[in-house]
MOPAC internal coordinates of N, CA, C and O (Angstrom, degrees):
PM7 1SCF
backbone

  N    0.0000 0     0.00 0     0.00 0    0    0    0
  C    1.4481 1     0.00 0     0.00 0    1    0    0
  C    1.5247 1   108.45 1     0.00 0    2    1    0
  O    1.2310 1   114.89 1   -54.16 1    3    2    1
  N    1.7627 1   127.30 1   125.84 1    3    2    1
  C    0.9917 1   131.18 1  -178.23 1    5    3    2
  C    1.0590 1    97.75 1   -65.49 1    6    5    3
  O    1.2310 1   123.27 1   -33.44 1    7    6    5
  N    2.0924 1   111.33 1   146.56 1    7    6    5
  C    1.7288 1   105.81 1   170.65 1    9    7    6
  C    1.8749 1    97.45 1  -106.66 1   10    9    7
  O    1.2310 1   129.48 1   -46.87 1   11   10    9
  N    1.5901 1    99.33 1   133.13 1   11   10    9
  C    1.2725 1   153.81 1   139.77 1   13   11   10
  C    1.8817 1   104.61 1     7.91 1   14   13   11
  O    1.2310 1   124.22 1   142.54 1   15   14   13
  N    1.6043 1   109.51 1   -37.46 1   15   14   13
  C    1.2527 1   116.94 1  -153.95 1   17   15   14
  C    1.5176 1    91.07 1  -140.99 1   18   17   15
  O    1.2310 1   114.30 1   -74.10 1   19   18   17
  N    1.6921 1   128.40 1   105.90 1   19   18   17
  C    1.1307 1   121.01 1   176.60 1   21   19   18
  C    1.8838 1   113.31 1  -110.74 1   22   21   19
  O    1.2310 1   129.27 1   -56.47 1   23   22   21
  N    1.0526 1    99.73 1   123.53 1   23   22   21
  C    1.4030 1   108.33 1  -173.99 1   25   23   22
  C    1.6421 1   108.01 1   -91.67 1   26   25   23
  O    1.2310 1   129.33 1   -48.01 1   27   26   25
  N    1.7907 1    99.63 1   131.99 1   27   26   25
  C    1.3330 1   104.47 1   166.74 1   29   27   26
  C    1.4875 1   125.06 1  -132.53 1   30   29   27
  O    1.2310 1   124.76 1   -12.07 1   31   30   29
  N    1.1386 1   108.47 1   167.93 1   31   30   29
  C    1.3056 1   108.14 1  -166.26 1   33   31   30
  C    1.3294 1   139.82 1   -29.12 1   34   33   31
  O    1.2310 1    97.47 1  -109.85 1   35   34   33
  N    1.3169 1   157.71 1    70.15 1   35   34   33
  C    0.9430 1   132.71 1  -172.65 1   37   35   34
  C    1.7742 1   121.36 1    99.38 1   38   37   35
  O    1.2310 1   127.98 1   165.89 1   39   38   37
  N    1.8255 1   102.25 1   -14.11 1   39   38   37
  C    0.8693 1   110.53 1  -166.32 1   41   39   38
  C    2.3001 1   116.06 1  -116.13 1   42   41   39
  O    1.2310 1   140.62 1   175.84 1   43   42   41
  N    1.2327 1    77.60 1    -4.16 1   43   42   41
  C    1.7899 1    93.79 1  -170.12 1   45   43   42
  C    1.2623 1    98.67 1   110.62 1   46   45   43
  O    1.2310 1   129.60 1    34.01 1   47   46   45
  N    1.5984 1    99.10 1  -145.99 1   47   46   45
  C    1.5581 1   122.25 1  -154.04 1   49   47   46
  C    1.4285 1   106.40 1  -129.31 1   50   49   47
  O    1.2310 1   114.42 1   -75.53 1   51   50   49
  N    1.2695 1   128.17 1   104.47 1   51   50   49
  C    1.8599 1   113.84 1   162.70 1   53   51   50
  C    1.7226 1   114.54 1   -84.69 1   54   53   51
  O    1.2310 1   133.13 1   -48.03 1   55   54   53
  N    1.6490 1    92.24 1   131.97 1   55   54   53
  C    1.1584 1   125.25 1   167.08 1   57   55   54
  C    1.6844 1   136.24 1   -92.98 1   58   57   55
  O    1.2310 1   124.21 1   -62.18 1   59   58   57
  N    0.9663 1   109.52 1   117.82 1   59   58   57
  C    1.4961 1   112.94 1  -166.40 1   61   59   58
  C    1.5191 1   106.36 1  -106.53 1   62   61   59
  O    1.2310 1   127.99 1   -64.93 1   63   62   61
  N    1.9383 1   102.22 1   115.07 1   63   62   61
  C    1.4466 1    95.14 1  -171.87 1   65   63   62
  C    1.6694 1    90.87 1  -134.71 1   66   65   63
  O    1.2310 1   126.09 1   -32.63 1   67   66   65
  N    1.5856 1   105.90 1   147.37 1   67   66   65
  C    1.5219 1    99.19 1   167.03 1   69   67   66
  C    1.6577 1   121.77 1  -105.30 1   70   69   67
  O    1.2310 1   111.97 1   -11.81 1   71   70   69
  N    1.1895 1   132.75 1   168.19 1   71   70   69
  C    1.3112 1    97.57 1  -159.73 1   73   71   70
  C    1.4775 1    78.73 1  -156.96 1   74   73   71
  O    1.2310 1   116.32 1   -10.72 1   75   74   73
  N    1.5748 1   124.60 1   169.28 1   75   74   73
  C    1.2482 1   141.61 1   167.58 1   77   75   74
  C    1.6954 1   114.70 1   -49.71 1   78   77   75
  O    1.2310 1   106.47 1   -11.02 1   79   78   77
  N    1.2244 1   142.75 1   168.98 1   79   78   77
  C    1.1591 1   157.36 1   177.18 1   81   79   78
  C    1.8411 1   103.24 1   -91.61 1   82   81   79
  O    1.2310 1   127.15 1   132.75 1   83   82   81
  N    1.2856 1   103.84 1   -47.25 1   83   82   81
  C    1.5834 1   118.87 1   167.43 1   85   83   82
  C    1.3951 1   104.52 1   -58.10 1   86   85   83
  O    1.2310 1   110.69 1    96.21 1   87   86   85
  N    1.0928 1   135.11 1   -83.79 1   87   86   85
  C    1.7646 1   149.36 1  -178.91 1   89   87   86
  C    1.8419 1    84.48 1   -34.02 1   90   89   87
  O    1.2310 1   114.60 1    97.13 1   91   90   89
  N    1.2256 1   127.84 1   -82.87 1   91   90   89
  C    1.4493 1   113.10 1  -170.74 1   93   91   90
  C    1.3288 1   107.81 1   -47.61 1   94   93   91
  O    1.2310 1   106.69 1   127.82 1   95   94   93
  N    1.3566 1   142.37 1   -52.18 1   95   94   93
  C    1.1751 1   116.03 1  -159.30 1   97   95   94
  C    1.5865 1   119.70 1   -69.51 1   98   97   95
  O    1.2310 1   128.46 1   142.35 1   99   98   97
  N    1.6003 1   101.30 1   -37.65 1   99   98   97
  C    1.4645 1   104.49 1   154.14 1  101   99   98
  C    1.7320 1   125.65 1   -43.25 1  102  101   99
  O    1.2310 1   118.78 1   118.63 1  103  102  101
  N    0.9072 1   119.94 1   -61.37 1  103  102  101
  C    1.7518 1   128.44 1   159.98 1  105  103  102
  C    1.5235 1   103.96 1   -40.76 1  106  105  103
  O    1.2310 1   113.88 1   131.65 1  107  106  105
  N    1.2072 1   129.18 1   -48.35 1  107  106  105
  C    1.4253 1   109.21 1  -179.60 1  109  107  106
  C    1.7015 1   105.63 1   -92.12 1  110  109  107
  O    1.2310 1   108.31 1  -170.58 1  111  110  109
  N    1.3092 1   139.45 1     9.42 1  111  110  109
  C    1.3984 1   143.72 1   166.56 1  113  111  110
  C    1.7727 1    98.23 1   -66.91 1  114  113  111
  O    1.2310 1   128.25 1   126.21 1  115  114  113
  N    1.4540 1   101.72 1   -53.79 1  115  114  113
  C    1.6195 1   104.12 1  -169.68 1  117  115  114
  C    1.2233 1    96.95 1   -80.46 1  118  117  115
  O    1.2310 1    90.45 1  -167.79 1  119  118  117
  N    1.1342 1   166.71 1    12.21 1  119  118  117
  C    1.4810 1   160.74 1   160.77 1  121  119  118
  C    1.2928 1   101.29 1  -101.41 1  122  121  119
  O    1.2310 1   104.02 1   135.21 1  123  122  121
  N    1.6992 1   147.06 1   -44.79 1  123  122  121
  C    1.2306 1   121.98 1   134.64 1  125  123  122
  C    0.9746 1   142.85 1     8.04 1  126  125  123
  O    1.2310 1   131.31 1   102.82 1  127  126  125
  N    1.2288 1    95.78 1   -77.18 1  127  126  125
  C    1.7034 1   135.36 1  -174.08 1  129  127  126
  C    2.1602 1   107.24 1   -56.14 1  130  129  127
  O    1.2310 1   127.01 1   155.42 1  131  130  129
  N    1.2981 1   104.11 1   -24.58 1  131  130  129
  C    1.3568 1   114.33 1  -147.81 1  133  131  130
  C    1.2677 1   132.26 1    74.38 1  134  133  131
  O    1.2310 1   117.77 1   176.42 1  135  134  133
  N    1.2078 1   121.84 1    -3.58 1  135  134  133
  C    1.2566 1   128.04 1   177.16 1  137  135  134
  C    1.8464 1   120.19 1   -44.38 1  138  137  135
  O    1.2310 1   122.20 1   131.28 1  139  138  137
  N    1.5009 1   113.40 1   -48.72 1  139  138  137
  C    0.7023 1   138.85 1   171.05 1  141  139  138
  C    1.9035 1   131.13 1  -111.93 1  142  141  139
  O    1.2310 1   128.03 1   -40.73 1  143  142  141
  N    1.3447 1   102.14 1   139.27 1  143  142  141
  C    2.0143 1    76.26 1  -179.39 1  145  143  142
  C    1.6366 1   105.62 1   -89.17 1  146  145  143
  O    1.2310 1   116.31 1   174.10 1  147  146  145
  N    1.0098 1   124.61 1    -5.90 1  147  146  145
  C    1.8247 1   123.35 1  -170.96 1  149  147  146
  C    1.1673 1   115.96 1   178.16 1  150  149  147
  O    1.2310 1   121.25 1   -34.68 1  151  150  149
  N    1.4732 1   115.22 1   145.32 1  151  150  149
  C    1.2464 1   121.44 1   175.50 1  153  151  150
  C    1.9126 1   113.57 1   -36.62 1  154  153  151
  O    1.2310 1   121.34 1   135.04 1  155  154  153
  N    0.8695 1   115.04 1   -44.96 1  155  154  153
  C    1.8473 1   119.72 1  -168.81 1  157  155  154
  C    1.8778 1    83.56 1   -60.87 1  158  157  155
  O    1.2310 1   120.58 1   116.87 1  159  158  157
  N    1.7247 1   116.50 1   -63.13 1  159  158  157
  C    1.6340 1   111.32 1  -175.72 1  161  159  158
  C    1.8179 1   113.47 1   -34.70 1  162  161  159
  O    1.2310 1   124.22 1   122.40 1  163  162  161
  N    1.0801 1   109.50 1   -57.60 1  163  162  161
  C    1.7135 1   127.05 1  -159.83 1  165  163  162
  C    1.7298 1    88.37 1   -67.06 1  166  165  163
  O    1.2310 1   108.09 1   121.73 1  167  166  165
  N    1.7624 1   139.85 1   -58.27 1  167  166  165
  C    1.3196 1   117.26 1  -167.46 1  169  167  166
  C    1.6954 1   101.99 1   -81.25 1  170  169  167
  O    1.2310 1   113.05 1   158.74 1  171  170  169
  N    1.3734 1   130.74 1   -21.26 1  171  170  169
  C    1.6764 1   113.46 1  -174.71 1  173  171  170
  C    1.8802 1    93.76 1   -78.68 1  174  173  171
  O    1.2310 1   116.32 1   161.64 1  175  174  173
  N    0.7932 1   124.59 1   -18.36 1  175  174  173
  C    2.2168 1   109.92 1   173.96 1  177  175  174
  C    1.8693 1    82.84 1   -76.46 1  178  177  175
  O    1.2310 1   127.93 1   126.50 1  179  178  177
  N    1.6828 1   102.34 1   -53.50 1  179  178  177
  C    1.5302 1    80.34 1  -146.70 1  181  179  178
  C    1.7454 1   128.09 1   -54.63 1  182  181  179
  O    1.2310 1   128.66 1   169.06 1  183  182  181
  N    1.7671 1   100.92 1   -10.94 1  183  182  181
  C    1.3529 1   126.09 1  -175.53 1  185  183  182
  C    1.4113 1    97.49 1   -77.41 1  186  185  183
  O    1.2310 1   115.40 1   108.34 1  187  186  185
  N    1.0310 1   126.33 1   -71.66 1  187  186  185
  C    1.4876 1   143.11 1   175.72 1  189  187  186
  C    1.5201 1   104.52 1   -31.85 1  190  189  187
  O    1.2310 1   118.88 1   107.93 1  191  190  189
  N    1.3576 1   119.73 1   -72.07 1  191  190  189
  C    1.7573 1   113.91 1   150.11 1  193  191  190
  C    1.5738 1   124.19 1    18.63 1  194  193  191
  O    1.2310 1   141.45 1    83.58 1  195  194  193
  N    1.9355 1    75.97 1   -96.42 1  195  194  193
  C    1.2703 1   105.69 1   173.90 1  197  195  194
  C    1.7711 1   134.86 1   -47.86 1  198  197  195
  O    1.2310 1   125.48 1   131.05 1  199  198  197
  N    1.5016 1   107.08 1   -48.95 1  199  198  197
  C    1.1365 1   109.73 1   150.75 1  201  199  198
  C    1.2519 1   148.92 1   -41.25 1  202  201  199
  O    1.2310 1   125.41 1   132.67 1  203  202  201
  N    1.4281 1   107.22 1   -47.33 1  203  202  201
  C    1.4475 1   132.52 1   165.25 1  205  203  202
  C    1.4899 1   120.82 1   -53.89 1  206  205  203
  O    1.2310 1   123.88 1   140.34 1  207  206  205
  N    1.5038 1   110.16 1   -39.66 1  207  206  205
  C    1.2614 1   117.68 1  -178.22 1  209  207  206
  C    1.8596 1   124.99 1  -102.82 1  210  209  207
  O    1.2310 1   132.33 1  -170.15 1  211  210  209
  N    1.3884 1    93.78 1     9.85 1  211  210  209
  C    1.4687 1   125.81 1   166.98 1  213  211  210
  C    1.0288 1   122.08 1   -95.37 1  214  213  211
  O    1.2310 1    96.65 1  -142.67 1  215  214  213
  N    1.5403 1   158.92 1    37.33 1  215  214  213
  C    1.0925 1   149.00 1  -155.23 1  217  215  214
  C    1.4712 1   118.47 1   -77.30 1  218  217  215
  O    1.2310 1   110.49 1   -59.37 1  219  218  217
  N    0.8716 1   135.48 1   120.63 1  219  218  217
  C    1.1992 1   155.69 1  -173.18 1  221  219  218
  C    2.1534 1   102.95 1   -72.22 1  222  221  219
  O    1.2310 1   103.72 1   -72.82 1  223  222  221
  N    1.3536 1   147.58 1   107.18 1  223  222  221
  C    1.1664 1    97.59 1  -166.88 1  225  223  222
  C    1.6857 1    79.06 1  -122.19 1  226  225  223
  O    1.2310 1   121.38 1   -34.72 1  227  226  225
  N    1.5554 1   114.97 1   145.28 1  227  226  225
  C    1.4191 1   118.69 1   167.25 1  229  227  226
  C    1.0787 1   112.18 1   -92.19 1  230  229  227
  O    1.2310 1   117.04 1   -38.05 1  231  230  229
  N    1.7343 1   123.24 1   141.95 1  231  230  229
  C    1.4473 1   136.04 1   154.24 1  233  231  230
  C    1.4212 1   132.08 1   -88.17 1  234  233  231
  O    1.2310 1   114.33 1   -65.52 1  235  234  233
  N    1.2845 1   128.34 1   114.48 1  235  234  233
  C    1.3425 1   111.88 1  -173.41 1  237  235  234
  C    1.9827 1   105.78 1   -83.24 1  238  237  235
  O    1.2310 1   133.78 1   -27.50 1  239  238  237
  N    1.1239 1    90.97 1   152.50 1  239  238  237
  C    1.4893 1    89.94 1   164.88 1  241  239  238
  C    1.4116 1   111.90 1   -89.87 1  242  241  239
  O    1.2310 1   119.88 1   -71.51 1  243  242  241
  N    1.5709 1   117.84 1   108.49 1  243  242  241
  C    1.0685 1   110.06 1  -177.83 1  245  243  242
  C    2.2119 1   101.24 1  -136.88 1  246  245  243
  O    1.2310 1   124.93 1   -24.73 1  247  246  245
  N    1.1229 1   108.15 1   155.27 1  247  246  245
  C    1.3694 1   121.70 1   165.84 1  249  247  246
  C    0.8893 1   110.79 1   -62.82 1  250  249  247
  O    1.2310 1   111.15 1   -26.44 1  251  250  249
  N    1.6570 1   134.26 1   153.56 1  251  250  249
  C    1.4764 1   161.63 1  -155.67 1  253  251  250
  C    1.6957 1   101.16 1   -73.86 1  254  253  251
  O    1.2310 1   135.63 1   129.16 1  255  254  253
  N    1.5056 1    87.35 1   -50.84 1  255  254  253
  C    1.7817 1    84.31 1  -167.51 1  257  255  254
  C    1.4214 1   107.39 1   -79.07 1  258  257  255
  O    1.2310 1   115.00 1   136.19 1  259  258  257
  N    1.1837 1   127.09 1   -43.81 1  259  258  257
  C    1.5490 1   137.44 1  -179.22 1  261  259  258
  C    1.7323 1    93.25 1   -56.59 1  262  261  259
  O    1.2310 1   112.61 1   117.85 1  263  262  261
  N    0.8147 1   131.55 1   -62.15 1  263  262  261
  C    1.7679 1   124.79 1   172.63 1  265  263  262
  C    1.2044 1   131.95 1   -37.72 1  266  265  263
  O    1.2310 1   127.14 1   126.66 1  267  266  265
  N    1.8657 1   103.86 1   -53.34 1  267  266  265
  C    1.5193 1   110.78 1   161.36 1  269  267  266
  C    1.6826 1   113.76 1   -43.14 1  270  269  267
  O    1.2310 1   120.24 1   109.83 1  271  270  269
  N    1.5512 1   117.15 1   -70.17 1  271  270  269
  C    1.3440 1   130.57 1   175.29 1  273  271  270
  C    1.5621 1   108.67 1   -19.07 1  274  273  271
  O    1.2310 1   134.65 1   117.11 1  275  274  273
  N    1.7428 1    89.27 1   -62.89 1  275  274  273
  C    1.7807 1    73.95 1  -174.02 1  277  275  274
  C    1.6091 1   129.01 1   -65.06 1  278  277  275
  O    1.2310 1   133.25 1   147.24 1  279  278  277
  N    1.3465 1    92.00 1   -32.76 1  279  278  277
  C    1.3219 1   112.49 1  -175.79 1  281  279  278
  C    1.2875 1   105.61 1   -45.07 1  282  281  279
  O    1.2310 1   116.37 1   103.71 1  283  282  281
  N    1.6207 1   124.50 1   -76.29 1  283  282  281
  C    1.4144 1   130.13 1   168.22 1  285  283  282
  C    2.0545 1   110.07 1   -31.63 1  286  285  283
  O    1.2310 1   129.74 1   154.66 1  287  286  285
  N    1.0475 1    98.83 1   -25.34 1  287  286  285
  C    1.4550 1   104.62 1  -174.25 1  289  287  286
  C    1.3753 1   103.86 1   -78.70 1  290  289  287
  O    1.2310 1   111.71 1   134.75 1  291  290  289
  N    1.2447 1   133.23 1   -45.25 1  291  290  289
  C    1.0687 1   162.40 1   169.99 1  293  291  290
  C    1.8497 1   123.18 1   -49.47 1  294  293  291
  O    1.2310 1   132.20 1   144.70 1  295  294  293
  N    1.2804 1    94.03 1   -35.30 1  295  294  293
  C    1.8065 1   117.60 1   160.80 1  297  295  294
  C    1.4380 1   118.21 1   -96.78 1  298  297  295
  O    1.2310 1   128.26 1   148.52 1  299  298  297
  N    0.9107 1   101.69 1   -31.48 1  299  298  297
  C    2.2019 1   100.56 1   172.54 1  301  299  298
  C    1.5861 1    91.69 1   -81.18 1  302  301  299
  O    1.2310 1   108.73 1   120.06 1  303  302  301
  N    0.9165 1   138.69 1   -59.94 1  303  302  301
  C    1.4882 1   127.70 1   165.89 1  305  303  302
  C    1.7125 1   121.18 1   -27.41 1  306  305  303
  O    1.2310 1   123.17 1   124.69 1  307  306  305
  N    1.3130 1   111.52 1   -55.31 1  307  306  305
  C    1.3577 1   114.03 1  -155.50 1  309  307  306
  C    1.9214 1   104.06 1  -119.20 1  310  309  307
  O    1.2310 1   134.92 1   160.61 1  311  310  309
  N    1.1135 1    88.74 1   -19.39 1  311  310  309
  C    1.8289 1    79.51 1  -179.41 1  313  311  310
  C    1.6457 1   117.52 1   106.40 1  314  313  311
  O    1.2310 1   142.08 1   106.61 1  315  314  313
  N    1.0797 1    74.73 1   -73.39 1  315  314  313
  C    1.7075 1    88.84 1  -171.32 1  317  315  314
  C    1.8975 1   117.57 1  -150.31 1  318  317  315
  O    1.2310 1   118.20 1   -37.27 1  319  318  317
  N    1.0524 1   121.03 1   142.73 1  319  318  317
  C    1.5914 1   111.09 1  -154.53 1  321  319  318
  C    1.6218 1   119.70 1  -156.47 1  322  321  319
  O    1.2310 1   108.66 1   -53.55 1  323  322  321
  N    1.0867 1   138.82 1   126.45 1  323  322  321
  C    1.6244 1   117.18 1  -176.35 1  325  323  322
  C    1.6922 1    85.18 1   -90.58 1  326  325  323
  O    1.2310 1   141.14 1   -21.26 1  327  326  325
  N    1.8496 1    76.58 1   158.74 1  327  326  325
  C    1.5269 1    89.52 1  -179.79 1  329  327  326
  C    2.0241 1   124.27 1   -60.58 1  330  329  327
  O    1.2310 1   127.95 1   148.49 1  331  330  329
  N    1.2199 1   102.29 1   -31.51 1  331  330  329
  C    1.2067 1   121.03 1   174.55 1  333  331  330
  C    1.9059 1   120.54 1   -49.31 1  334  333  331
  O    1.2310 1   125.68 1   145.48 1  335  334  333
  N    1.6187 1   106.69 1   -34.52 1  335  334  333
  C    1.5237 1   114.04 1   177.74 1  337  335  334
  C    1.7812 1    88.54 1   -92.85 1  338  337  335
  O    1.2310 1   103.60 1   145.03 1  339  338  337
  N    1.1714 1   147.78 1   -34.97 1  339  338  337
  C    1.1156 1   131.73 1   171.61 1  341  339  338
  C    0.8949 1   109.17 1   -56.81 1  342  341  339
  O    1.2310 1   106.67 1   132.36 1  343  342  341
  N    1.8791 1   142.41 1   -47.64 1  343  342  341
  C    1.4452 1    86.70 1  -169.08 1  345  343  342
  C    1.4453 1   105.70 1   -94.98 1  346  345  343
  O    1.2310 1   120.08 1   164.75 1  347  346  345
  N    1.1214 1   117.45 1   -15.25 1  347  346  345
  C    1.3183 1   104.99 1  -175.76 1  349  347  346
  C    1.5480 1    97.95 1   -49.65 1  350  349  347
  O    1.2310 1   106.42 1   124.51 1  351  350  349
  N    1.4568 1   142.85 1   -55.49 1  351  350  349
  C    1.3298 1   130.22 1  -158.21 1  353  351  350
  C    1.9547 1   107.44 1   -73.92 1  354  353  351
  O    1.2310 1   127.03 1   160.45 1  355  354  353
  N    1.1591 1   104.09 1   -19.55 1  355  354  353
  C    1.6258 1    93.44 1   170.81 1  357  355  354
  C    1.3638 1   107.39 1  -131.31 1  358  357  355
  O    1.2310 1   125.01 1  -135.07 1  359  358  357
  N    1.6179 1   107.98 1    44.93 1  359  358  357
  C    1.7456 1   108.34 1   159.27 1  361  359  358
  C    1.1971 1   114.62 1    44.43 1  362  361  359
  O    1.2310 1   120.14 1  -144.75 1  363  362  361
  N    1.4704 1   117.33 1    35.25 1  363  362  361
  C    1.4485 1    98.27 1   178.44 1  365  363  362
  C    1.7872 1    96.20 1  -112.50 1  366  365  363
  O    1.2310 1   123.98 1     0.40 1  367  366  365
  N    1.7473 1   109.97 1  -179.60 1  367  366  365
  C    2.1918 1   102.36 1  -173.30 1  369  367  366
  C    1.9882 1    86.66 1   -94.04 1  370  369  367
  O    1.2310 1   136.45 1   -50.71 1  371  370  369
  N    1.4438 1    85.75 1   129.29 1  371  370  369
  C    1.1006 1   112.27 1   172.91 1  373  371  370
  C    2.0715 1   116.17 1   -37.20 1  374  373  371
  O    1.2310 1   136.10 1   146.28 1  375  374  373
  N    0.8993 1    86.43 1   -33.72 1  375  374  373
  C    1.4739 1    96.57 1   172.94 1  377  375  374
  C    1.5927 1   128.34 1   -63.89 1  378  377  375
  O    1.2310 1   130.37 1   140.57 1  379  378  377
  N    1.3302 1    97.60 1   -39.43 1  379  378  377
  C    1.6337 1   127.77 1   175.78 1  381  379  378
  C    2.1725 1    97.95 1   -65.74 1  382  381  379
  O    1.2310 1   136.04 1   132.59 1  383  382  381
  N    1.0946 1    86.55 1   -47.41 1  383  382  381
  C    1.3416 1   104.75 1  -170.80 1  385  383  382
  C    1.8576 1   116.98 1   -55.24 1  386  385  383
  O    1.2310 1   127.63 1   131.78 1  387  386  385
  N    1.5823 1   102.91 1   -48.22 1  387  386  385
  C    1.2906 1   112.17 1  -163.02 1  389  387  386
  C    1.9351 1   101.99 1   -91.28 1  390  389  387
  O    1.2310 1   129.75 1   169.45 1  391  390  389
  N    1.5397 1    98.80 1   -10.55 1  391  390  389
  C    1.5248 1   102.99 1   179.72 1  393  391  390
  C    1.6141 1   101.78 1   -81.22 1  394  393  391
  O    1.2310 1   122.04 1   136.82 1  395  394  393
  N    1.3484 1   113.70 1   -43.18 1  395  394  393
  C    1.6694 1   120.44 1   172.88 1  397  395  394
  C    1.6894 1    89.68 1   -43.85 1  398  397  395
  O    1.2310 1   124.41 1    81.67 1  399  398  397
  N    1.4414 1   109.14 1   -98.33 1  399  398  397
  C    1.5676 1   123.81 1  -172.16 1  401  399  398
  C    1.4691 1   109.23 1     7.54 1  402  401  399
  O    1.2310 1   122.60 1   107.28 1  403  402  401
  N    1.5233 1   112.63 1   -72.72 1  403  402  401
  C    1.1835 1   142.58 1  -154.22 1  405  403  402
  C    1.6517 1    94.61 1   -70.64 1  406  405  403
  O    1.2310 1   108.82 1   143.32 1  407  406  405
  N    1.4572 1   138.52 1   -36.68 1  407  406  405
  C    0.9754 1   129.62 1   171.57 1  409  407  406
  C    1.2817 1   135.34 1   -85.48 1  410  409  407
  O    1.2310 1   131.18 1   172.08 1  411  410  409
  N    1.7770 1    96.02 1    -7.92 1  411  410  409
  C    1.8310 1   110.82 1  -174.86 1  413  411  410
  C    1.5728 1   102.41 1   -70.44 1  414  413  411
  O    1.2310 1   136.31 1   148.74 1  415  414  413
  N    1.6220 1    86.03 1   -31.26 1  415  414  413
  C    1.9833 1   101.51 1  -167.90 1  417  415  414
  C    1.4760 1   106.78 1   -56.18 1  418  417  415
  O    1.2310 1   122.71 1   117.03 1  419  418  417
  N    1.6012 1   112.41 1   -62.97 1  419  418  417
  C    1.2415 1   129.15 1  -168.75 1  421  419  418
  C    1.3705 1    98.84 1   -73.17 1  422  421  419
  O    1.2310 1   104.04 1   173.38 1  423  422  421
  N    1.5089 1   147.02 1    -6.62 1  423  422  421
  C    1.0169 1   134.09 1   158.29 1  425  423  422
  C    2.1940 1   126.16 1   -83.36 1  426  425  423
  O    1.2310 1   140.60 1  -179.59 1  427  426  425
  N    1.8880 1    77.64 1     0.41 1  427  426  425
  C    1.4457 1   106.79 1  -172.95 1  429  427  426
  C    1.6850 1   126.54 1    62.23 1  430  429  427
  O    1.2310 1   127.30 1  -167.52 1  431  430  429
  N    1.2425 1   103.55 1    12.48 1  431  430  429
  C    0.9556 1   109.70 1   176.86 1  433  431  430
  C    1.6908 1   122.22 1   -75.71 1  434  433  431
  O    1.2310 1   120.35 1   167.10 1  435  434  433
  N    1.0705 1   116.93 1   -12.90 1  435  434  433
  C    1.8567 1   142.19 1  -155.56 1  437  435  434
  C    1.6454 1   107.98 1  -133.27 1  438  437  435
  O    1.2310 1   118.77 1   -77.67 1  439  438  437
  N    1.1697 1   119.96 1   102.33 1  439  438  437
  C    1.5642 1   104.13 1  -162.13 1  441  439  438
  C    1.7704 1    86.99 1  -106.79 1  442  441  439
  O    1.2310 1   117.43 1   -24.71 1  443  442  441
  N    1.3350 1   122.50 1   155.29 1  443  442  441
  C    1.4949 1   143.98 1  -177.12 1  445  443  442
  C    2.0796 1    91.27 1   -78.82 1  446  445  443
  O    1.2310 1   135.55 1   -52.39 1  447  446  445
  N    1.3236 1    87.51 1   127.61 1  447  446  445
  C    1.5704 1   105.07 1   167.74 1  449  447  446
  C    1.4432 1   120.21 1   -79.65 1  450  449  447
  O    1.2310 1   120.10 1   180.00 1  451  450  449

């Protein structure tokens, strides 16, 4: 089975998409417009977009104490942090995360901003 996404040298990836007659003419309204310089400009943002606003988020499976560790590791690093960019930045489930938080505090170690 041919793949979908052919990569070349040095240059990225071409993508082969078919699209409405409407959707292009719109796509060439905003290139008109200047908005855009060419059809290839208008789908690599619009991918990029999309990507951006897709986040994918990984969980590691990790133990309580090994989490705390980082976590604390994770605040001498950065200062100050909502729980939400922690785990996303050390993959850990947000849940795991806000039970640490909540105990760094009451251990006083973590003071509320």
């Amino acid at each position: 089975m041919a793949s979908a996404i052919k990569p070349k040298e040095s240059q990225g990836c071409v993508i082969g998409s078919k699209i409405t007659r409407s959707e292009l003419s719109q796509i060439q309204d905003l290139i008109d417009a200047g908005v855009y310089l060419n059809a290839s400009d208008f789908v690599r943002e619009a991918i990029r977009d999309k990507l951006a606003a897709i986040k994918v988020i990984k969980c590691r499976d990790v133990d309580y104490e090994t989490a705390k560790k980082e976590i604390i590791g994770y605040f001498q690093r950065n200062q100050e942090a909502y729980p939400d960019e922690i785990s996303q930045d050390l993959e850990l489930d947000f849940d795991l995360v806000r039970r640490i938080t909540a105990e760094l505090k009451k251990e006083g170690r973590l003071e509320a901003v």
